[in-house]
N, C-alpha and C positions, 0 to 999 in steps of 0.2 A: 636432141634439142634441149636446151639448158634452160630451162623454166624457173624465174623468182615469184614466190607468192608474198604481195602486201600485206601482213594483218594486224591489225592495231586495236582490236575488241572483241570479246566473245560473240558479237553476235556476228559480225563479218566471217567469222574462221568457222561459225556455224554454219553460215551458207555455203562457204567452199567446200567444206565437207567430201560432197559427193564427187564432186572430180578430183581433190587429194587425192580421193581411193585409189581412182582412176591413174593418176598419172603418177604414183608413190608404184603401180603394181605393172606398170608397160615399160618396157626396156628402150623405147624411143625416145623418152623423156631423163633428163635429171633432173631430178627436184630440189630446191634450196628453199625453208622456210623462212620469212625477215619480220622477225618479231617486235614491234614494239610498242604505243601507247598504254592503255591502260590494264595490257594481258603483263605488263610489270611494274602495276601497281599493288601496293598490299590491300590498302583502301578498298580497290575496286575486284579483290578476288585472285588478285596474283594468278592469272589463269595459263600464263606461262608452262604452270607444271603438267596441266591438263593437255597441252601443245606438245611435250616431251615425252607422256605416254602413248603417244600414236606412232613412234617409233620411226624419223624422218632421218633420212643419213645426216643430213647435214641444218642447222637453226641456227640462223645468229639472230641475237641480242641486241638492240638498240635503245636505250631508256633516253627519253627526254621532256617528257612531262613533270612538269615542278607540281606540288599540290598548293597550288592556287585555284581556283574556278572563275574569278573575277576576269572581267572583263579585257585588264591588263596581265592578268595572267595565261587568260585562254592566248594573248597573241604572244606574249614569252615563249612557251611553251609550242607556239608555231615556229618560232624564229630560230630554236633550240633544236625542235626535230630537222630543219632546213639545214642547217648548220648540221647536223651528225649524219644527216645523209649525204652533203658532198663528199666527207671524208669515205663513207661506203661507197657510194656510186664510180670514186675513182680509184677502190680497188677491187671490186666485183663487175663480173662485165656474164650478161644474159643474152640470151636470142629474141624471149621474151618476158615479160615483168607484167604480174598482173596487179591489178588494183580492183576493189569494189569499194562503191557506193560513197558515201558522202562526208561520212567524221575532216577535221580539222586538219588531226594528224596524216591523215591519208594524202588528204591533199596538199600540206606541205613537204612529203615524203616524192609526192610527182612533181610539184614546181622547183624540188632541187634539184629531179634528175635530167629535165628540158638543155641544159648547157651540155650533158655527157649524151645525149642523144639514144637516149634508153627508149626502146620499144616497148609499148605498152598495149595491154589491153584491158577493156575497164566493163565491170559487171553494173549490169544496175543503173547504167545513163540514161539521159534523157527524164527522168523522172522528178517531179513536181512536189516542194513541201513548201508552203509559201511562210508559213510559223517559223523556220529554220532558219538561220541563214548558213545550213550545212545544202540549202537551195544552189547555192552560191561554188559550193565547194566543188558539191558534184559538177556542174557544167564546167568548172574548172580542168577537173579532172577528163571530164570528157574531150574538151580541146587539145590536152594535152596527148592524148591516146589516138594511137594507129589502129587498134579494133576493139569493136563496141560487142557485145552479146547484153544484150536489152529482152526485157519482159513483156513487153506487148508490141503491137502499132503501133500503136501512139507515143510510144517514145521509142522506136524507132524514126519516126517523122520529125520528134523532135530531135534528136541528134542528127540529123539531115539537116535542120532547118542551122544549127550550131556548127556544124561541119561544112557544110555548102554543100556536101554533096552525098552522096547513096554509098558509097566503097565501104565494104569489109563492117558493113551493120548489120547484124544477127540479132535476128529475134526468136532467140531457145526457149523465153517460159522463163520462172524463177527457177534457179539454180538450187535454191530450199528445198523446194518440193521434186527432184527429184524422187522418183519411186516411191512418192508419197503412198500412191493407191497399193502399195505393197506393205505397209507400214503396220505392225503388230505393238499395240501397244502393252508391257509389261503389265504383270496383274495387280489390280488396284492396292491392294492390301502391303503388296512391295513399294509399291508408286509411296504412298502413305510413309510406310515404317519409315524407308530411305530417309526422308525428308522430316520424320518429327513431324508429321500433320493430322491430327484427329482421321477418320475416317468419317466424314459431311461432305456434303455439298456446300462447294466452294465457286465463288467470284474470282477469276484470275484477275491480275490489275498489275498493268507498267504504264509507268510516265515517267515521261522526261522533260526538263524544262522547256519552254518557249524562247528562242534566242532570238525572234527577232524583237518580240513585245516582251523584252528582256526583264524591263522595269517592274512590268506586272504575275514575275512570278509567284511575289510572297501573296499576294489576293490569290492568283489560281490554286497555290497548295492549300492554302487555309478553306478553299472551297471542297477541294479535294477530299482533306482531310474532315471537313465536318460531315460530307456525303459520304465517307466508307467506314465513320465512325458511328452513325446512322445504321448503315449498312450491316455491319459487323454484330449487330443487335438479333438479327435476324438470319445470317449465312455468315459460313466462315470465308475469308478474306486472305488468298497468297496474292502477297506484295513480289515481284523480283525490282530488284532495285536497278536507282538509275544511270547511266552513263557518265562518263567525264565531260558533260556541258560545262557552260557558263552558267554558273550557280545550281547545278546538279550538287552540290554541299547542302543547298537550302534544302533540297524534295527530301533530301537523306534524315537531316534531323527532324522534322516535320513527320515523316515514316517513322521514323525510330521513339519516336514521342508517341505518336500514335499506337504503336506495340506498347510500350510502357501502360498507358492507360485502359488498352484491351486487349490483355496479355493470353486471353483463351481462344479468342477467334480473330485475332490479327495475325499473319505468320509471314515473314520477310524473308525472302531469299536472293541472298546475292550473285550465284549464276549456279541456271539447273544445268546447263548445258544444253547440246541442243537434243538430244535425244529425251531426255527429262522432261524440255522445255515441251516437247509434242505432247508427250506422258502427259503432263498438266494440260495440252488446251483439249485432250481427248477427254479426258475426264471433270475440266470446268464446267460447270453451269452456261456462263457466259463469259465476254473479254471485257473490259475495259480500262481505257487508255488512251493515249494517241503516238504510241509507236506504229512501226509497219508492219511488224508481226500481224497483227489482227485484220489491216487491209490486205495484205499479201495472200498468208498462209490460214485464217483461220477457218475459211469458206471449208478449206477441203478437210477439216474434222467438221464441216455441220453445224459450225454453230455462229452466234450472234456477236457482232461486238458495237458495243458505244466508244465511238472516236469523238476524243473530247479534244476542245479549242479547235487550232487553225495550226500546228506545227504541223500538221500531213494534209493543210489546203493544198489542191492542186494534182493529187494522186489520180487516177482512176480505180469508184469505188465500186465493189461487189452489189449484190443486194441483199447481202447480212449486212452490212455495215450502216449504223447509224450515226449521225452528227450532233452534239448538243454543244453548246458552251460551260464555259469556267462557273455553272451554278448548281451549287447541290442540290435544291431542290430539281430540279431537272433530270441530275445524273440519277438522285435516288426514283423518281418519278420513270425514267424510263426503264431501269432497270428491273422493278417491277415488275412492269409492262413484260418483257421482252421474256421473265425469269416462268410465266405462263404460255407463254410459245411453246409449240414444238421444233423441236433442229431443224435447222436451215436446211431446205432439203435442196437448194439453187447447187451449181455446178463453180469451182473457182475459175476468173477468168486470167489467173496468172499462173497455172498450170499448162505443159506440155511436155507428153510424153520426153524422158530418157534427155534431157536439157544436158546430163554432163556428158553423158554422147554426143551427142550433138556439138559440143564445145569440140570433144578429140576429134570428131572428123573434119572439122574447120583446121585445127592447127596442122594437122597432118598433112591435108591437103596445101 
């Protein structure tokens, strides 16, 4: 069976991960890796090269993001990736083609291949961020797709309710947290050296712009920024920076200005990976942000996070996960609060067992 995998960011090809293994070490599968957005950018970590040490027979290449972030850029840059994928899709032919979750380029990479009648399957449907309009993308994407492997119920219902009907929807759990409860994390002191990071207790922190209250990012960073500038007073502070949005430029300089002026307990990282990236939330303090990392996956290391704004309204939350708005006092106020707690001792509800197993005995069958 002649398998394509979609990836277009570090954090997508992080959650594939566990079934790569999987289907890179079974002889029923060929695997082809289809590399493109912002894994070849330099900007964003050039993580291309990290994709080439896992050792895949076969990766092609697709660059088609221009470095613009504006508005009129994000849709170049859709129309661009559109455009380099017909010319792939009509010389590559699959049994099936996977896609995950929501980024831009994803889903211009599946509305090109709808004419060539590419079988798909999509991770991560159904699922709710009302702040995005990668809200948008995703149901996109899921229309476009013949089978769905979804994270809970409730977005299994919702791809029901998008699809019309119940056929070929899986509900495995995150594909992330695969063998999570097996998960050993390296010793701290390595954790540390690797990265240049004091040996303290630290605040993890990712954000990413707001695209659909697009206007009002330069107010949310500058709230941001005065709460973890506050923050950093008191706890040291890893930044991993943020995605290829519309105006993910601004959070950049806004972060990088922030490091400048609290150059001892500010520390930025442009991609830990994902194995790193666990290293960090095991040994953070607490999360915040409003990525999906910390609604997904940070239940099952135990601990707390502050989901700030509205780009992940609409998810279903844990009961670590708290909700505040774009106001520092607030963010520094609860985080406080939370940094006297003991670990979230609750259970993740987007966990289950062996999810990339569970994927191969679907395809197989």
């Amino acid at each position: 069976m002649k398998i394509g995998i979609l990836t277009s960011s570090r954090a997508d090809y992080g959650i594939y991960l566990p079934l790569l293994d999987k289907l890179k070490n079974d002889d029923f599968f060929e695997l082809e890796i289809i590399v493109f957005g912002t894994h070849l950018s330099k900007e964003h970590g050039y993580t291309i090269s990290d994709i080439k040490k896992d050792n895949y027979k076969k990766i092609h290449e697709i660059k088609s993001l221009i470095e613009d972030d504006s508005k009129k850029g994000i849709v170049i840059s859709y129309g661009t990736t559109v455009f380099k994928f017909a010319e792939f899709w009509k010389n590559n032919k699959y049994d099936l083609v996977f896609s995950l979750g929501d980024r831009f380029e994803m889903s211009a990479a599946v509305q090109s291949s709808i004419p060539f009648g590419i079988k798909l399957a999509h991770i991560h449907g159904g699922e709710t961020t009302l702040g995005a309009i990668d809200n948008i993308y995703r149901h996109q994407i899921t229309l476009a797709s013949d089978i769905h492997f979804v994270t809970t119920t409730k977005n299994k219902l919702k791809v029901k309710s998008l699809k019309g009907n119940i056929k070929k929807i899986y509900n495995v759990g995150s594909l992330s947290l695969n063998n999570i409860d097996k998960f050993q994390p390296i010793d701290k002191l390595i954790f540390f050296n690797n990265f240049k990071i004091p040996n303290a207790p630290f605040v993890l922190v990712t954000f990413h712009p707001e695209t659909v209250s697009v206007n009002n990012n330069l107010s949310y960073v500058k709230e941001i920024k005065s709460a973890l500038f506050s923050l950093s007073k008191k706890i040291n502070i890893i930044i991993t920076m943020p995605n290829a949005d519309t105006l993910g430029s601004l959070y950049r300089k806004e972060l990088k200005d922030l490091k400048i002026k609290n150059p001892n307990t500010i520390f930025l990282i442009e991609n830990f990976g994902k194995i790193n990236y666990f290293n960090a939330m095991h040994y953070a303090e607490i999360l915040i942000g409003n990525t999906s990392s910390g609604i997904i996956e940070a239940a099952s290391f135990k601990k707390y996070v502050i989901n700030v704004g509205d780009r992940q309204k609409g998810r279903t939350f844990g009961k670590n996960v708290y909700n505040v708005k774009f106001k520092s006092k607030d963010i520094i106020n609860l985080t406080y609060n939370l940094l006297n707690k003991n670990d979230f001792n609750g259970s993740n509800i987007y966990f289950k067992n062996d999810s990339a197993d569970r994927i191969i005995k679907i395809l197989k069958k």
